[in-house]
C-alpha positions as CSV (number, residue, x, y, z in Angstrom):
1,X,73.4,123.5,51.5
2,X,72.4,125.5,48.6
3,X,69.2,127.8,47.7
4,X,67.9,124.9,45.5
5,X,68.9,122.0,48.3
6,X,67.3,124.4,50.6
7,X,64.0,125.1,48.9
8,X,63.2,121.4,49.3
9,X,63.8,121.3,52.8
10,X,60.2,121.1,54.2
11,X,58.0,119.6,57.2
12,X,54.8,120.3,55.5
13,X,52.9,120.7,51.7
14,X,54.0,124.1,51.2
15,X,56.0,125.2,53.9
16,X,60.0,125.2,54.8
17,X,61.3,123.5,57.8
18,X,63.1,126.7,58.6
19,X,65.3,125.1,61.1
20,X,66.9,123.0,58.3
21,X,67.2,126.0,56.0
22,X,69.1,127.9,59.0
23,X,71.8,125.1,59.8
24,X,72.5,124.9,56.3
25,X,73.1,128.1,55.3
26,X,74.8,129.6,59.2
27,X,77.9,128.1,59.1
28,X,78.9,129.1,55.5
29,X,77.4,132.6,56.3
30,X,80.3,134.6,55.0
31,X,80.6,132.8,51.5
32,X,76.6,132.6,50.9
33,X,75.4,134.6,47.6
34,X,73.4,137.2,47.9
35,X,69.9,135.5,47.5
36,X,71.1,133.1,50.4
37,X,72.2,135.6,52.6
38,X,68.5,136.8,52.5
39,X,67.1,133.7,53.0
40,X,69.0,132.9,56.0
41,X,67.8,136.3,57.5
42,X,64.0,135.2,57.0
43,X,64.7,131.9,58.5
44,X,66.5,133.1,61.5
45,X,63.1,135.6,61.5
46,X,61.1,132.3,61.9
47,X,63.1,130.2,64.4
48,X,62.9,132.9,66.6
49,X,66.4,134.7,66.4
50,X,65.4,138.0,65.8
51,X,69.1,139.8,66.4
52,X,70.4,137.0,64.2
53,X,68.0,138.3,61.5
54,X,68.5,141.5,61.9
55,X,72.1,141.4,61.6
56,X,72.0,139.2,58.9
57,X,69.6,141.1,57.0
58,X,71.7,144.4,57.7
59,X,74.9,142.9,56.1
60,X,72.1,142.1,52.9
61,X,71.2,145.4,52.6
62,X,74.5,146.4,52.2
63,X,75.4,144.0,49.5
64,X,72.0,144.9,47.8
65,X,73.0,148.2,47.4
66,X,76.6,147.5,46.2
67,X,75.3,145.4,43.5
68,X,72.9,148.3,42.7
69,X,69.7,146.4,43.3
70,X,67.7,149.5,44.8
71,X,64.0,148.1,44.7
72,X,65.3,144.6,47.1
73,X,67.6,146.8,49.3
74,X,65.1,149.5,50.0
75,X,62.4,146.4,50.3
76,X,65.1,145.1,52.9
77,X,65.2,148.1,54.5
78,X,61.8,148.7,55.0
79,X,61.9,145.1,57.1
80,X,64.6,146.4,59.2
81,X,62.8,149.0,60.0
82,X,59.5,147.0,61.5
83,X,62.4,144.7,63.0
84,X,64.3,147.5,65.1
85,X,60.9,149.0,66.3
86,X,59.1,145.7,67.0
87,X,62.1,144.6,69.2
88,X,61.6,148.0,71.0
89,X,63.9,150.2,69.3
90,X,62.5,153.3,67.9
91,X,65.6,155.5,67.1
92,X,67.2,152.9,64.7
93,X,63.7,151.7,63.2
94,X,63.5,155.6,62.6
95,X,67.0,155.5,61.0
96,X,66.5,152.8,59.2
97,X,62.7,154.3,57.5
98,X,65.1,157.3,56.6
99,X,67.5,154.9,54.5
100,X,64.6,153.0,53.3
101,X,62.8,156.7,52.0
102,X,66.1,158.0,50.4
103,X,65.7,154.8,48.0
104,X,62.9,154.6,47.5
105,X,62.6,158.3,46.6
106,X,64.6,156.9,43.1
107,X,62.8,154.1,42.2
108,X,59.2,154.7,40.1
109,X,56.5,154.9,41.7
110,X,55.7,150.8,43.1
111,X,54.2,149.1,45.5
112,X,57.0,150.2,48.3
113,X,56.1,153.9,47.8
114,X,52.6,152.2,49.9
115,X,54.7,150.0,52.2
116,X,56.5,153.4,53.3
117,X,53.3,155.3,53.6
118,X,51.9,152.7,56.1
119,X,55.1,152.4,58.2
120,X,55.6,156.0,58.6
121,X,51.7,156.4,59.5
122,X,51.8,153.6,61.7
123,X,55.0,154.9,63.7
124,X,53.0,158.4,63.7
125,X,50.5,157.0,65.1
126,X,51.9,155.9,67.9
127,X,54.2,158.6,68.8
128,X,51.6,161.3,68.2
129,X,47.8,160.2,68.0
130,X,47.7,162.3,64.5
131,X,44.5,160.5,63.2
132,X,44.3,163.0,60.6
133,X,47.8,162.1,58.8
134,X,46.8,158.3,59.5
135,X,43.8,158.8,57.4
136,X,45.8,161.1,54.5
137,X,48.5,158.2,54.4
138,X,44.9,155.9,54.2
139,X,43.9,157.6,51.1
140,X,47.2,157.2,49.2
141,X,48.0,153.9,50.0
142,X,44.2,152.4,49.1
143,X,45.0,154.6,45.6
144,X,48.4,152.6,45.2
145,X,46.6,149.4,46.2
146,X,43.4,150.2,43.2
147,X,46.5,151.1,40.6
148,X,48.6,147.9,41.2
149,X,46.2,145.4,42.1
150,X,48.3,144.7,45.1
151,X,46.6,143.1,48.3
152,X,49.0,144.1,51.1
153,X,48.2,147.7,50.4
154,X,44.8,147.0,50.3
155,X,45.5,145.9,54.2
156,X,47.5,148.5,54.9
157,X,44.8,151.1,53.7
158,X,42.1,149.5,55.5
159,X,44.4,149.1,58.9
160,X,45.7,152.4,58.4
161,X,42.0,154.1,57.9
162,X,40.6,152.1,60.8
163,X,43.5,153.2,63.4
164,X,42.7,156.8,62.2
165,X,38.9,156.2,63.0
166,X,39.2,154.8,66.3
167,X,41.6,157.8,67.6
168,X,38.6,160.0,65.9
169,X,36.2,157.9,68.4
170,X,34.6,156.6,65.3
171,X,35.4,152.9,67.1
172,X,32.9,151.1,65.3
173,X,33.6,151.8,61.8
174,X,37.3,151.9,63.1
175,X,36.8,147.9,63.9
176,X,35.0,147.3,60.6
177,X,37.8,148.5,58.6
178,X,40.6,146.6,60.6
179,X,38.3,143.3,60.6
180,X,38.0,143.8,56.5
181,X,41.9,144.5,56.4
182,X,42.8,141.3,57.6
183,X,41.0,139.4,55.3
184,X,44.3,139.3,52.5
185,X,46.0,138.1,55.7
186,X,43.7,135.3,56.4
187,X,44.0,134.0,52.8
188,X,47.7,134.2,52.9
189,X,48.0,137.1,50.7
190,X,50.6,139.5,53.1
191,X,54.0,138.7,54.2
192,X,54.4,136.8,58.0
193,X,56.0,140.0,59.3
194,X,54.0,142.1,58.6
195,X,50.5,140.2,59.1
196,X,51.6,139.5,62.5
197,X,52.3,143.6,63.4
198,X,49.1,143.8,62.2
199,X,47.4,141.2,64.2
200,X,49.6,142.6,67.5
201,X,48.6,146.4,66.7
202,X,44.9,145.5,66.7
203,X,45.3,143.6,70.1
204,X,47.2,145.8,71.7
205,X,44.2,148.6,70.5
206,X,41.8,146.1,72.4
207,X,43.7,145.7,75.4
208,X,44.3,149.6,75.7
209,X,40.5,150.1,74.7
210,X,39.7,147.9,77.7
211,X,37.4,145.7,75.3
212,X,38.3,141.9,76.6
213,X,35.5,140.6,74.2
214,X,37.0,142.4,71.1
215,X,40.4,141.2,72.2
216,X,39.7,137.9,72.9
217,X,38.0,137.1,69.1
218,X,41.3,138.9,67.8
219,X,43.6,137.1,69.7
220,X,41.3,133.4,68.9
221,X,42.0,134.7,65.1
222,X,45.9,135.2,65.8
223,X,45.9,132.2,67.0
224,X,44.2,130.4,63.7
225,X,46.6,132.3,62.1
226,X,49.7,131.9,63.9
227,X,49.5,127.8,64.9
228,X,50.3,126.4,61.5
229,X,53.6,128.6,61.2
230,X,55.5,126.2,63.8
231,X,56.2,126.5,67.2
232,X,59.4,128.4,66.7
233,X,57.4,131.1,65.1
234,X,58.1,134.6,67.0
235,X,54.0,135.4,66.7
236,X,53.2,132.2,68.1
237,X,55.1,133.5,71.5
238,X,53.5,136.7,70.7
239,X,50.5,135.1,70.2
240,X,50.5,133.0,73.5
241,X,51.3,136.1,75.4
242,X,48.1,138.1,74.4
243,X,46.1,134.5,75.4
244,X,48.0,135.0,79.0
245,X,47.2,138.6,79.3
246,X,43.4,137.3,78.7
247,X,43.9,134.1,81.3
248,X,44.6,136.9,84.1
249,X,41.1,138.6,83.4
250,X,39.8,135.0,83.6
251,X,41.3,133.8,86.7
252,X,44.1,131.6,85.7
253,X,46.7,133.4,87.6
254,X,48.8,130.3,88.9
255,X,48.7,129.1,85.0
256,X,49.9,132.5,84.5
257,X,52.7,133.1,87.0
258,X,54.0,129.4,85.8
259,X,54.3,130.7,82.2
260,X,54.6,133.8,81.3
261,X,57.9,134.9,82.4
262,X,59.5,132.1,80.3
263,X,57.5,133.8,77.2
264,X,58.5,136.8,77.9
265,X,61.5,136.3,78.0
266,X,61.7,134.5,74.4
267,X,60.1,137.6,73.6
268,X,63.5,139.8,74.6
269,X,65.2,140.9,71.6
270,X,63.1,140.0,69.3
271,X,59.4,141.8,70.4
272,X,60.8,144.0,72.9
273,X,57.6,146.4,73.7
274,X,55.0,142.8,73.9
275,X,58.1,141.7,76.4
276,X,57.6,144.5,78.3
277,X,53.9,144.0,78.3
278,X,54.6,140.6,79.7
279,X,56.5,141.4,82.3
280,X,54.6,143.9,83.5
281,X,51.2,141.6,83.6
282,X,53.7,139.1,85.1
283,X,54.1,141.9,87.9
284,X,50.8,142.6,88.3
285,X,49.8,139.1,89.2
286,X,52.5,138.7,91.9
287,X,51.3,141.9,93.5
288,X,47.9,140.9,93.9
289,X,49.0,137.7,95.3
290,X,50.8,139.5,97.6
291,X,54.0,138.6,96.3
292,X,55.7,142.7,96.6
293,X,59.3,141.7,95.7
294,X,58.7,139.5,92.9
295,X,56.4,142.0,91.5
296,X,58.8,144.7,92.2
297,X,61.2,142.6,90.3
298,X,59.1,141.7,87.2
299,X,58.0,145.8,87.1
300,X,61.7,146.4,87.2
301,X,62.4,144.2,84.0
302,X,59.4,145.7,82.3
303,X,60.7,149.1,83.0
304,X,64.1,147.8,81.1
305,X,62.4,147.4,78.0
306,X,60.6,150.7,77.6
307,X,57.2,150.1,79.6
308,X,56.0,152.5,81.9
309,X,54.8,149.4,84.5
310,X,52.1,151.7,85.2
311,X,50.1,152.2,87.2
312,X,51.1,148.6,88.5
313,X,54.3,150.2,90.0
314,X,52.6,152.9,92.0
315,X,49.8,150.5,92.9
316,X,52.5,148.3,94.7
317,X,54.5,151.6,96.0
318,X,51.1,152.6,98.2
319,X,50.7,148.8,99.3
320,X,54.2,149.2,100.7
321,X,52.9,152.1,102.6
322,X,53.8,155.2,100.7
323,X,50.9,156.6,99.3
324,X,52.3,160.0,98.3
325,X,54.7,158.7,96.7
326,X,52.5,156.4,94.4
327,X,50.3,159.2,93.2
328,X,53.5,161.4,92.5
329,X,54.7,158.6,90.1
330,X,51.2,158.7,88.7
331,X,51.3,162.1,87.9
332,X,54.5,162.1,86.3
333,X,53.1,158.7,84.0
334,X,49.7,160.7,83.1
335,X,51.9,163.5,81.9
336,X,54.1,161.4,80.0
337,X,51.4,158.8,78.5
338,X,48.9,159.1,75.3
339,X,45.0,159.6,75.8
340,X,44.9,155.8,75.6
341,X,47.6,155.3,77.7
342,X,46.6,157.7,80.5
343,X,42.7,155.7,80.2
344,X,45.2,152.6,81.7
345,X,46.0,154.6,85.4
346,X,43.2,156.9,85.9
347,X,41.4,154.8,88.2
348,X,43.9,154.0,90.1
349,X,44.8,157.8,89.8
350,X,41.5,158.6,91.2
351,X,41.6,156.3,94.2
352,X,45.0,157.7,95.4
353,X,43.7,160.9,94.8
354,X,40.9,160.4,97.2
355,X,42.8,158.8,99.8
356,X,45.1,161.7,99.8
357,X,42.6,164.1,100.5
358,X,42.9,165.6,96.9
359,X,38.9,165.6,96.1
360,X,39.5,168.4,93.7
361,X,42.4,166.4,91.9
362,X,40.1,163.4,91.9
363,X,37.0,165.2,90.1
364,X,39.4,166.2,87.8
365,X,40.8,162.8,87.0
366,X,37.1,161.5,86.8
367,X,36.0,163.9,84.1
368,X,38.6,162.5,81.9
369,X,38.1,159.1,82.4
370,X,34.2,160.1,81.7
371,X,35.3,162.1,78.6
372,X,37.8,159.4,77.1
373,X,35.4,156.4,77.6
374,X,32.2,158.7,75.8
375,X,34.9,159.4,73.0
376,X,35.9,155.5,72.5
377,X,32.7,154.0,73.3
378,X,33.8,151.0,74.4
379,X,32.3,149.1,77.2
380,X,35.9,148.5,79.4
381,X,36.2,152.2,79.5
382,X,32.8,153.2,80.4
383,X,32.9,150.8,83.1
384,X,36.4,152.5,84.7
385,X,34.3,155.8,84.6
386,X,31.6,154.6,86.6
387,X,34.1,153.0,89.0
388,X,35.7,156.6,89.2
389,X,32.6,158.5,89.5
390,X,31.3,156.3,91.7
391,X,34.3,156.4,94.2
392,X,34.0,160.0,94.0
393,X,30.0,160.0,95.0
394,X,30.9,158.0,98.1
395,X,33.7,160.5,99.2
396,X,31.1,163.0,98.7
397,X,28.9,161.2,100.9
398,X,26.0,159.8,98.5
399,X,26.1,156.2,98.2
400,X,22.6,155.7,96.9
401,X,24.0,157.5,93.4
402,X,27.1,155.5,93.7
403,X,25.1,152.5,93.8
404,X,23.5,152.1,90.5
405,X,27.3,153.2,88.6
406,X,28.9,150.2,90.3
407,X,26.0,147.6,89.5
408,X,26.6,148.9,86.1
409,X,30.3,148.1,85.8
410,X,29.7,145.2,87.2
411,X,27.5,143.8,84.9
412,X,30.4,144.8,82.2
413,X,32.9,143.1,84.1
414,X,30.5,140.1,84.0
415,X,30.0,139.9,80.6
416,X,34.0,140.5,79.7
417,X,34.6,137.8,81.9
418,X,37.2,140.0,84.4
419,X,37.0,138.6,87.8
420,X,39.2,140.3,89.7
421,X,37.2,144.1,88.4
422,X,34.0,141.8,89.6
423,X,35.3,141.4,92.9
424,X,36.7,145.1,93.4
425,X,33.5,146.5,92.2
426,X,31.4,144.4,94.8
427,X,33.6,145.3,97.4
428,X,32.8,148.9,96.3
429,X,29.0,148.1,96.7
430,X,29.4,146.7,100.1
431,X,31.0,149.8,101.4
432,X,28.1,152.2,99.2
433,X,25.5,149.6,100.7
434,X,26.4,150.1,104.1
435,X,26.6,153.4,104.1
436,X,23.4,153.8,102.3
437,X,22.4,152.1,105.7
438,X,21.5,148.4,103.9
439,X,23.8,146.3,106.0
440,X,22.0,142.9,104.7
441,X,23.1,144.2,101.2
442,X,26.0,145.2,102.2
443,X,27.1,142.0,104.0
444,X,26.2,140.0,100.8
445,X,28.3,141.8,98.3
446,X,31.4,141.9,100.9
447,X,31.3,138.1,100.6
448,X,30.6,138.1,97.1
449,X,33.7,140.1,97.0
450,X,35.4,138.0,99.5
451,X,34.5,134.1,97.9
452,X,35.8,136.2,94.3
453,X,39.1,137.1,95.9
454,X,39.5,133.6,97.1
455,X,39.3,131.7,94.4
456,X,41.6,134.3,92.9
457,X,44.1,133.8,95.3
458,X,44.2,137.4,95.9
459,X,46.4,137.2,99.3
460,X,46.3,140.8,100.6
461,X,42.3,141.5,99.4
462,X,41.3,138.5,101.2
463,X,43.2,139.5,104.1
464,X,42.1,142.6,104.1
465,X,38.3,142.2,103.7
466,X,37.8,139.0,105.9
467,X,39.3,141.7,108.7
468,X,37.1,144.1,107.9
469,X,34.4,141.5,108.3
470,X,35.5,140.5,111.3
471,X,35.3,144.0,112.5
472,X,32.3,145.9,114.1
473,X,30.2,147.8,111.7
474,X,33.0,147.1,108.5
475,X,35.6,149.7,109.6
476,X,38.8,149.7,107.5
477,X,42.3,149.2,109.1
478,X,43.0,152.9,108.2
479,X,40.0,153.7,110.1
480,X,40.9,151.7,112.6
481,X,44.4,153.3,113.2
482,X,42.6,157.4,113.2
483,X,40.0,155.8,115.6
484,X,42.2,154.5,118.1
485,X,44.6,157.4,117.8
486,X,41.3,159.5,118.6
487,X,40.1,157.4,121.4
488,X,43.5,158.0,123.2
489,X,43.2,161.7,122.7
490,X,45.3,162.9,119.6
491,X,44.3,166.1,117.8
492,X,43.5,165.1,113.8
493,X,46.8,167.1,112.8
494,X,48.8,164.7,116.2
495,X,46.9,161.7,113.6
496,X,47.9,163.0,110.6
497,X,51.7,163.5,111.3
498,X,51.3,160.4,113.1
499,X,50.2,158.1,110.5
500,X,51.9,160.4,107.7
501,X,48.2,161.5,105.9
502,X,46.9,164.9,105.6
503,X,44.2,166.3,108.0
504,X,41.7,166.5,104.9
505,X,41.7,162.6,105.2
506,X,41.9,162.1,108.8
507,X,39.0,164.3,108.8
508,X,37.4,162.3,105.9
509,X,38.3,158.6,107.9
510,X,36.5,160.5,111.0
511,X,33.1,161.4,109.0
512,X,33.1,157.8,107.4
513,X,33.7,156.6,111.4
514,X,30.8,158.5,112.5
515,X,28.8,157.1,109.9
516,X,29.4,153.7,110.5
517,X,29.3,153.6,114.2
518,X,26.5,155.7,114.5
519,X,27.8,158.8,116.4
520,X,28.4,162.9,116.0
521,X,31.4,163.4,118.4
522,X,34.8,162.5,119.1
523,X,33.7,161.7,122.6
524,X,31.2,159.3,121.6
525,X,33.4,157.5,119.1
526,X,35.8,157.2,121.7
527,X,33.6,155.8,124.1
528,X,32.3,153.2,121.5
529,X,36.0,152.1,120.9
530,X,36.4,151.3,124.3
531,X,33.5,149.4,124.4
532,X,34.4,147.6,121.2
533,X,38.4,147.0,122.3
534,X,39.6,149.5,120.0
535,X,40.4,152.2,121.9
C-alpha cells in the first residue's frame, strides 16, 4: 500500500483507520520511502505498539539525517524523546533531547527552538521541582508562540507557567493557566502526543495534589478528548486508567480489581510510569481486601517499572507484622521522594511513627504535612494534616482537640467522594469520642466506620473493628495482647521483647488501657481482665 493508497484508508470524516495504514505499510517496512517510514511510526503510535513506533521512528531519524533534512529529523527526535520518557525511560529520553538540541542548535530560530524549551522544562520539572527555570522556559516559549503565531507553543507556555505556579504554591492561578492551555488542544490544534502528556501531566498533578474533584473534571475532559481517537488509542488506556484510580476512591473496587491489571498491562512498554501507577493502585486494593500476596505481587510489578509502591508496600509490610520494618522503608522513600511525593506517605509515616513509640519523629512528620498542604492549598492535603495532627493530639492524650480536625477531614473526604478516607477518619472519631468519655458518640461513628468498611469490602478493617466492638470498653487487639501479658505478670520491658515493640509503646497501650477501663494500676487492670476473660 502506498502513502496515497494509504491516506484514503479511513473509518471516519477526517480520520485514518490506523490499523489499515499499519498492515499496509509493516510488511514492506524495509523498502518504504522515507515519508512512509514516518507514517508507519505514527500509526504503530496509534494502535498501541509503542516499541514498534519507537523503533521505527528511530531507523526515520536516521534516514532524515542522511538525506540532510535537519528540521524533520530533529522534529523526530524531539518525539523520541517524549516516547522513551513516557514509556518510563529517562536516560535514553535524556539522550535523545541531547541529539534533538545538537540540531536544532543549526537550524533558525522556529517553532522547535519552543518544543525543546518545553521538553527540557518539563523533564526539569520533574527531576528537580525548579519552578523558577519552569517559569524562565514559560517566558521564552509564550515569546516564540507571539512571534510565529503558533498554537502548540501557546500551550506549552501556558502548561509550562502553570506547573511553575503550582510548585510556587500559587495553585490557583497555577490551575487557571493549565485549564487556558488546553484550550488549542480541545480544538484540535496540538499534535495527539503531545496533548495527551499534557492531559496525563495535569492528572497526575491532581492525584499527587490529593484534589479528587480537580482530577475527576480533568480526567471527564481526557476522556472527551481521548474517545473519538479509537479504542486502540494508547491515551484511551491511559485515560481509562486515571477513571480506575478515581473508581477506587468511589468504591468500585471489585470493578477495579477485574480491570485494571489488564490495562495496565497494555500500558507496559508503551506508558511505563502510568503502568506503574496502575499496578501499584491495583496493589493497594488487594491489600485492603485482605488479599497480602496478590498485593505483594502487584507492588512487586509496580516496583519493576520505576514506582516507589509507596507507602502501599510498607503499609502491607506492618499488616504482615513487621512494623519496624515498614517505617524503615518509609524513611528511606521520604528521603528519596519530591515535596509532592513525600505529601503521598506522610500519613502513613505518622501512624507508624506513633505506634513505634517515635512521638518526636511523628511531630516532626506532622509539621510537614501541615507545611506542604498550607503551601498547595488544596483541600486533599489539608485534610491528611488534620488526620496527622489529629492522631498526634490523641497520643498526646487530648481527644477533645482531635475531635474537631477529624470532623473536618471528614467533611473533605465527603465532598471528594473518598470512601474508604470516610471510613478511616470515623474510625479515628470513635476512638477520640471514647476517650473524650462520649461512648454513645463513640459507638455511632465505630459503626459508621464499620457499615463503610463493609460495603467496601475491606476484609481486615471489618475484621478488625467488629472485634473491637465485640470487646469490652473498644480495646484494640494490641491492647489486648500488653493487657493480658500484664495480667499474668510480665514487666513492660518482658511485653516489649515479648511482642517485639518498644517499652515507650507498651507504656503508651497501658495509659490508653487505663483510660478505657477505668483504672490507675497494673493490679487493677489485671483484676478487671480476669473479670472480663482476658487475663
Amino acid at each position: 500500500m502506498t502513502s496515497d493508497a494509504v491516506s484514503t484508508a479511513g473509518t471516519a470524516p477526517g480520520r485514518r483507520d490506523w490499523g489499515a495504514v499499519h498492515s499496509g505499510l509493516a510488511d514492506a517496512r524495509d523498502a518504504l520511502s522515507t515519508s512512509d517510514l514516518g507514517l508507519l511510526a505514527e500509526a504503530a503510535w496509534w494502535i498501541g505498539n509503542g516499541p514498534e513506533s519507537i523503533e521505527v521512528a528511530e531507523d526515520l531519524y536516521h534516514r532524515l539525517v542522511a538525506e540532510g533534512r535537519a528540521e524533520l529529523a530533529a522534529d523526530c527526535a524531539l518525539r523520541l524523546s517524549l516516547l522513551w520518557v513516557v514509556r518510563g525511560d529517562v536516560p535514553v529520553g535524556t539522550a535523545w533531547l541531547s541529539r534533538a538540541r545538537r540540531v536544532i542548535a543549526g537550524l533558525p530560530r522556529g517553532v522547535l527552538h519552543g518544543y525543546l524549551l518545553y521538553l527540557e522544562q518539563a523533564l526539569d520539572l520533574d527531576l528537580s521541582g525548579d519552578a523558577d527555570a519552569a517559569e524562565a522556559a514559560a517566558v521564552q516559549i509564550a515569546e516564540l508562540a507571539d512571534e510565529l503565531g503558533d498554537p502548540t507553543l501557546r500551550s506549552f507556555a501556558l502548561a509550562s507557567r502553570g506547573m511553575a505556579s503550582v510548585r510556587r504554591g500559587a495553585t490557583r492561578e497555577g490551575f487557571s493557566d493549565l485549564d487556558e492551555a488546553m484550550l488549542p488542544v480541545v480544538a484540535g490544534q496540538v499534535d495527539a502526543l503531545w496533548s495527551g502528556d499534557l492531559y496525563c501531566t495535569v492528572v497526575h498533578l491532581c492525584d499527587e495534589l490529593g484534589d479528587l474533584a480537580r482530577m475527576r473534571a480533568w480526567t471527564e475532559s481526557m476522556a472527551r478528548w481521548a474517545e473519538p481517537q479509537g479504542r486502540t488509542f494508547m491515551y484511551a488506556h491511559v485515560t481509562r486508567v486515571h477513571e480506575l484510580q478515581l473508581l477506587v476512591a468511589e468504591g468500585s473496587w471489585e470493578a477495579v480489581e477485574a480491570e485494571l491489571g489488564a490495562r495496565s498491562a497494555d500500558l507496559v512498554g508503551a506508558h511505563g510510569w502510568l503502568a506503574g501507577e496502575g499496578y501499584y493502585t491495583l496493589g493497594e486494593v488487594r491489600r485492603l481486601r485482605g488479599d497480602a500476596a496478590g498485593a505483594a505481587s502487584a507492588y512487586a510489578t509496580a516496583r519493576s517499572l520505576g514506582h516507589d509502591a509507596l507507602p502501599g508496600a510498607a503499609l502491607l509490610v506492618r499488616d504482615r507484622g513487621r512494623p519496624t520494618d515498614a517505617l524503615a522503608a518509609l524513611r528511606v522513600g521520604l528521603a528519596d521522594a519530591t515535596r509532592l511525593g513525600r505529601a503521598r506517605m506522610l500519613l502513613a509515616a505518622v501512624d507508624l511513627a506513633l505506634a513505634e513509640g517515635e512521638p518526636g519523629y511523628a511531630r516532626t512528620l506532622v509539621a510537614e504535612l501541615e507545611d506542604t498542604a498550607a503551601w498547595f492549598g488544596t483541600p486533599g492535603l489539608r485534610a491528611r494534616a488534620d488526620q496527622g495532627r489529629a492522631a498526634l493530639l490523641m497520643a498526646e492524650g487530648r481527644p477533645d482537640d482531635a475531635t474537631s480536625l477529624l470532623e473536618r477531614a471528614a467533611e473533605v473526604y465527603r465532598e471528594q467522594r473518598h470512601r474508604y478516607a470516610i471510613a478511616s477518619v470515623h474510625e479515628a472519631l470513635s476512638h477520640a469520642h471514647r476517650a473524650a468519655g462520649e461512648a454513645d458518640r463513640a459507638d455511632a461513628a465505630a459503626a459508621t466506620a464499620l457499615a463503610i468498611y463493609r460495603r467496601l469490602g475491606a476484609a481486615p478493617d471489618v475484621a478488625r473493628l467488629a472485634a473491637v466492638q465485640d470487646r469490652p470498653c473498644g480495646l484494640t487487639d494490641r491492647e489486648v495482647e500488653v493487657l493480658t501479658a500484664v495480667a499474668a505478670g510480665a514487666t513492660n520491658r518482658e511485653v516489649a521483647t515479648a511482642l517485639v515493640i518498644s517499652e515507650k509503646t507498651v507504656g503508651r497501650h497501658l495509659a490508653n488501657i487505663f483510660t478505657k477501663i477505668d483504672v490507675r494500676t497494673r493490679t487493677a487492670a489485671a483484676a478487671w481482665a480476669r473479670e472480663h476473660d482476658l487475663a
